[in-house]
N, C-alpha and C positions, 0 to 999 in steps of 0.2 A: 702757672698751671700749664698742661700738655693738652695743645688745643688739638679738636678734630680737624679734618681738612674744610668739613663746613663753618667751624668756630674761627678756622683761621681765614678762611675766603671772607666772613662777616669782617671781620676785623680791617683785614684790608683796604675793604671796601669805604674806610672813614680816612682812609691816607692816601689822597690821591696822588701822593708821590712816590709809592711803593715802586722800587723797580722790580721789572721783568725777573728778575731770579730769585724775588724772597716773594714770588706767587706759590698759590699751593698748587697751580697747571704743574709749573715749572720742579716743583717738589716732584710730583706724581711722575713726570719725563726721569727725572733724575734716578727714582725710584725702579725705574723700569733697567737701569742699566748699572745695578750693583752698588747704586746708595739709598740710606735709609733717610727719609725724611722726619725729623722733632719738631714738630711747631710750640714754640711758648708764648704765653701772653702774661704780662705781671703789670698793675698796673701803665705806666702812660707806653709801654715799651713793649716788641713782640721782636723775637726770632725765628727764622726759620733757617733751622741748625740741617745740615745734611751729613752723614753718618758714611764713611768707605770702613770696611774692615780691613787689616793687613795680617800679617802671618803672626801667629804666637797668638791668637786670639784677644787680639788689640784693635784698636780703630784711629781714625783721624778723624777730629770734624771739621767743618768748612761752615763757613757765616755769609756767601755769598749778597753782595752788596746790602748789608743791613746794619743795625738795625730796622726794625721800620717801628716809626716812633724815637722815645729815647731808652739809652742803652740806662737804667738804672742801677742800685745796688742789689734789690731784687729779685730782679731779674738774671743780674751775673750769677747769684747765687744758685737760682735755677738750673743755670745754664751750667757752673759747676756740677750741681746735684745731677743731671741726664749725663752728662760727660763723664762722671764717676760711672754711672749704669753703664755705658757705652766702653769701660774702659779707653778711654780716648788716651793717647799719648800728649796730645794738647789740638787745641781749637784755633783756625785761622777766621780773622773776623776783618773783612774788605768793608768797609763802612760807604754807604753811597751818600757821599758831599765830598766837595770841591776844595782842595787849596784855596786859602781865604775866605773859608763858610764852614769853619768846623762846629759840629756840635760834637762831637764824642771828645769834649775833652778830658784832660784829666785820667787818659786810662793808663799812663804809668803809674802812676798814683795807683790806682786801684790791680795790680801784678802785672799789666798787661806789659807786652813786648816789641818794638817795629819790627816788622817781617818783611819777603818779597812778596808782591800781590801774585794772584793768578791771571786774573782779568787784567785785558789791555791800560796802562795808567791815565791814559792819553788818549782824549778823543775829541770829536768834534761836533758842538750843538749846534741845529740849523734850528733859530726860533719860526715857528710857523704865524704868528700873531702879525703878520704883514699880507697885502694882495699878494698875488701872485706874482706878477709884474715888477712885483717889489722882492720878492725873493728873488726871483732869474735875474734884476738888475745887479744883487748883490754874487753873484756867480760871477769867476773869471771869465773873458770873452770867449775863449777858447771853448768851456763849457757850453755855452751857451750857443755857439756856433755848431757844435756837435750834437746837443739836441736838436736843434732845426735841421739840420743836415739828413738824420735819422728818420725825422720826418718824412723830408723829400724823398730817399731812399727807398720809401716804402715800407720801413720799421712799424708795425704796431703793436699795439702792449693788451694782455688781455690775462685774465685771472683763473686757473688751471687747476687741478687736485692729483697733477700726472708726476707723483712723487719720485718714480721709476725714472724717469727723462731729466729731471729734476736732478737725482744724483749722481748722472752718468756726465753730466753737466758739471759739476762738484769735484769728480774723480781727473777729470779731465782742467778745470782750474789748478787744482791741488797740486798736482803734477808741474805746472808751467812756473806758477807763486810760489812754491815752495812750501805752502803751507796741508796739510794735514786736513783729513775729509771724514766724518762719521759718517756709519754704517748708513746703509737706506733705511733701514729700521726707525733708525733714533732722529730722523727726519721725518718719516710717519707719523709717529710716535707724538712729536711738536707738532706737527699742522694738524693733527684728530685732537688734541686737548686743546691747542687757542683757539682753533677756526671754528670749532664748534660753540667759542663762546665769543666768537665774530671777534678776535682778538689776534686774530691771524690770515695774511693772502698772502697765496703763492701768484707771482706774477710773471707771465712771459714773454721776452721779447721776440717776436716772427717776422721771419721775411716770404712773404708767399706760402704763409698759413705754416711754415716749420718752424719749430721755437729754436732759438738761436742764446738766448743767455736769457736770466732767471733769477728772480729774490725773492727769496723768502723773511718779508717784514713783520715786526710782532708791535702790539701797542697795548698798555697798562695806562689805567687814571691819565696825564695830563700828557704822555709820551710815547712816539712809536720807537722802535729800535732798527735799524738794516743790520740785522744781524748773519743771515748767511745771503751770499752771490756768488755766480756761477757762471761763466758763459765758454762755449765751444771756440773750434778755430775758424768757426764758417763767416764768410760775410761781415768780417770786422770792423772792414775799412767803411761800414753802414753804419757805426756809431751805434749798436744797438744798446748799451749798457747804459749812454748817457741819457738816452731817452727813457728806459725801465727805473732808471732812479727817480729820475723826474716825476713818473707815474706813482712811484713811491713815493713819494714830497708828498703830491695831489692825493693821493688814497688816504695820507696821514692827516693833512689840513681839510678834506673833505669831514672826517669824523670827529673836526671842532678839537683836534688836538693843539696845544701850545708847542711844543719840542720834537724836533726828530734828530736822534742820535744815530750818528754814522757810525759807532764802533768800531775805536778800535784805531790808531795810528802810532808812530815810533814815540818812542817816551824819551824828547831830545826839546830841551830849553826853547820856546816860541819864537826868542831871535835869532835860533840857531837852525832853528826847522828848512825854513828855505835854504839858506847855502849849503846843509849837509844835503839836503836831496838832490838838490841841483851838482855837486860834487861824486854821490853816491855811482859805482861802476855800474851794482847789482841791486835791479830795483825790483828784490824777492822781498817773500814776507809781508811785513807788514810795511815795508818801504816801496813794495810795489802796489798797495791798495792805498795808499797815499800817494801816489800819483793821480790815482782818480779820484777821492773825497776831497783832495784840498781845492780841486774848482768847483766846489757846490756851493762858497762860502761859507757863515758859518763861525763859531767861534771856538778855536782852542779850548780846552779846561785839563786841570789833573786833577786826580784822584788823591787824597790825603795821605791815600796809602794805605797797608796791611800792619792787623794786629795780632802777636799769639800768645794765648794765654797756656802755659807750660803745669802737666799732669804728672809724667813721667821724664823728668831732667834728662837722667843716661839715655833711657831710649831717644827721647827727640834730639839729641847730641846724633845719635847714630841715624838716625831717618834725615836729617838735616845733609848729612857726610855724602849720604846716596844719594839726594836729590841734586847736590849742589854735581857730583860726578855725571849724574845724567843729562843734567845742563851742561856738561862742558861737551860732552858724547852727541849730543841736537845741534849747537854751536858747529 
């Protein structure tokens, strides 16, 4: 069936492993910037399908980290059934489990296809189920030298709603990393749906009361995520970023959660991780945000990967042609 956004909040709320992007916040954000959210529930299984239209009065949908639940027969049939309504040219479906903990098996079997994911493949979990003292022991020295340092500095960390400063902080990372920055909008946008449902702080780090760098963490059922950071060129050599994650650790373990997810690192074999970084010239991207999550400790994981289920053959021959050109044109 096609839940509401409250039939599907109820639901979730029995999976406390639902991640961050098959929320129905998260729907309602996405909602706001040109996609349509479907939520389904069919027995033990729910999606939360998200909807882009393209030219020709067609769509793509997107499965972002789900099922939540299991992926049934069902349920795919459902999912069939909206995706016909939607005229979708075919559905990408990013499953959240790990290499070596599949449940969605069996979906070749059932049409499905391996695709590229969108989401980063590779990231890194910091379990929180330890003291503290026992995390920071598990941190490279280096790290851990740099949070105390930031201390000494004068660095302190305090939790903000000043979305404005926030992505001027963003524009100005973007810039340096190489990586791509949304609108101030759609950073409002996220911190007015989680934080109102205490599932979101903005945090900053200040040297003499000026905020100096900035993250924006989000937490669901048993996990927080660092999903956006941000910091200027002021005052660097004061470590302030090492000590606002830290803070972020402590705000995620404070609220009795298990896991904090760093998001987000190069999708390069675990014993090849280190020597390629440590060889890498250019450390943009997402090779330069792996310079600083791999001293928080912490464990590697990937993602199983990306599924698509195929509507219109020719056309996703041709949307495939484009995408893969537009990849080479970011490249």
């Amino acid at each position: 069936m096609i839940a509401s956004l409250d039939q599907w909040n109820d639901y979730i709320q029995s999976h406390p492993d639902t991640h961050l992007l098959q929320t129905g916040s998260w729907g309602e954000l996405k909602s706001s910037f040109g996609w349509k959210p479907v939520r389904l529930i069919s027995g033990d299984g729910g999606v939360q399908i998200l909807f882009k239209s393209i030219p020709g009065g067609f769509s793509v949908g997107y499965i972002p980290k789900g099922p939540v639940g299991k992926i049934n027969d069902d349920l795919i049939r459902e999912i069939d059934r909206v995706c016909r309504e939607n005229r979708a040219i075919f559905i990408k479906m990013e499953p959240y489990e790990w290499e070596g903990r599949e449940q969605t098996k069996g979906l070749k079997e059932k049409g499905w296809q391996p695709s590229k994911t969108i989401q980063p493949r590779r990231t890194i979990l910091l379990s929180l189920e330890k003291s503290e003292e026992e995390i920071l022991a598990g941190m490279k020295q280096k790290t851990r030298y740099n949070i105390r340092l930031a201390e000494k500095k004068g660095i302190t960390v305090k939790s903000s709603n000043d979305i404005d400063t926030f992505h001027k902080m963003m524009i100005i990372t973007g810039q340096r990393d190489g990586i791509g920055a949304h609108a101030q909008s759609y950073f409002q946008r996220a911190y007015d749906l989680f934080h109102a449902n205490g599932q979101c702080d903005l945090l900053f780090a200040c040297y003499e009361a000026n905020p100096i760098a900035a993250i924006m963490v989000f937490s669901v059922g048993k996990t927080a995520w660092y999903m956006y950071g941000a910091s200027t060129e002021i005052e660097r050599n004061r470590m302030p970023t090492y000590l606002l994650q830290w803070e972020a650790i402590r705000w995620a373990k404070q609220r009795g959660l298990e896991t904090y997810d760093l998001w987000g690192i190069p999708d390069v074999d675990e014993d090849q991780l280190e020597e390629a970084f440590i060889q890498k010239k250019s450390h943009t991207g997402l090779w330069g945000v792996y310079r600083f999550k791999r001293g928080f400790g912490g464990k590697v994981v990937r993602s199983t990967g990306a599924w698509d289920r195929v509507y219109f053959p020719a056309l996703y021959s041709v949307y495939s042609q484009i995408m893969r050109l537009r990849r080479r044109q970011e490249d």
